[in-house]
C-alpha positions as CSV (number, residue, x, y, z in Angstrom):
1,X,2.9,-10.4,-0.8
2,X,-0.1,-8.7,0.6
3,X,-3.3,-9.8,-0.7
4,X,-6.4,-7.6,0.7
5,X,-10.4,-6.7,-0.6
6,X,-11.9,-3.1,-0.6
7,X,-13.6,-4.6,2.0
8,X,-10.9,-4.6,4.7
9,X,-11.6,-2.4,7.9
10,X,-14.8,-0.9,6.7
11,X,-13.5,-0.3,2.9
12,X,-13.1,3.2,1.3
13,X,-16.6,4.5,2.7
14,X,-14.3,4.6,6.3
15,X,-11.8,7.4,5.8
16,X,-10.5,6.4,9.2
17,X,-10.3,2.9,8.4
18,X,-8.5,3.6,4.9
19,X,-5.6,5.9,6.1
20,X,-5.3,2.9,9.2
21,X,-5.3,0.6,5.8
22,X,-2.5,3.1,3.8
23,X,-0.5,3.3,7.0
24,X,0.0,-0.2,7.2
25,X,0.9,-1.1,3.7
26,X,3.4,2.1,3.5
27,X,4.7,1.0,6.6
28,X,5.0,-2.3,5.1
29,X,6.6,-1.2,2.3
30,X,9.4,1.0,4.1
31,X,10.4,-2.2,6.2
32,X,10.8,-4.4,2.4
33,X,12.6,-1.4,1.1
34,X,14.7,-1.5,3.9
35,X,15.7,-4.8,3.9
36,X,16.3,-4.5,0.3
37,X,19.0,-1.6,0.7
38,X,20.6,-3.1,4.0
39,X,24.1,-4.3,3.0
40,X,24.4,-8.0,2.6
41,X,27.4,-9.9,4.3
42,X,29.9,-8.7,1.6
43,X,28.4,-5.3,1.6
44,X,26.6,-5.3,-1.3
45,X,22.5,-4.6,-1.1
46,X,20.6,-7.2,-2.0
């Protein structure tokens, strides 16, 4: 879980610091997908 504030990095006012912000939580996201679809020991996904 990822908890966060608009406050984080400046907030929305900061384009720079919001796409910075968006980068990380899709980048985030990928990695749990990831590991969601990665095939378990018996070669199902998880």
């Amino acid at each position: 879980m990822i908890a966060s504030n608009a406050n984080w990095g400046g907030g929305a006012r900061d384009p720079a610091a919001s796409e910075a912000r968006e980068a990380f939580y899709r980048a985030v996201q990928k990695a749990v997908d990831d590991e969601a679809a990665a095939p378990r020991e018996n070669g199902e996904a998880q």
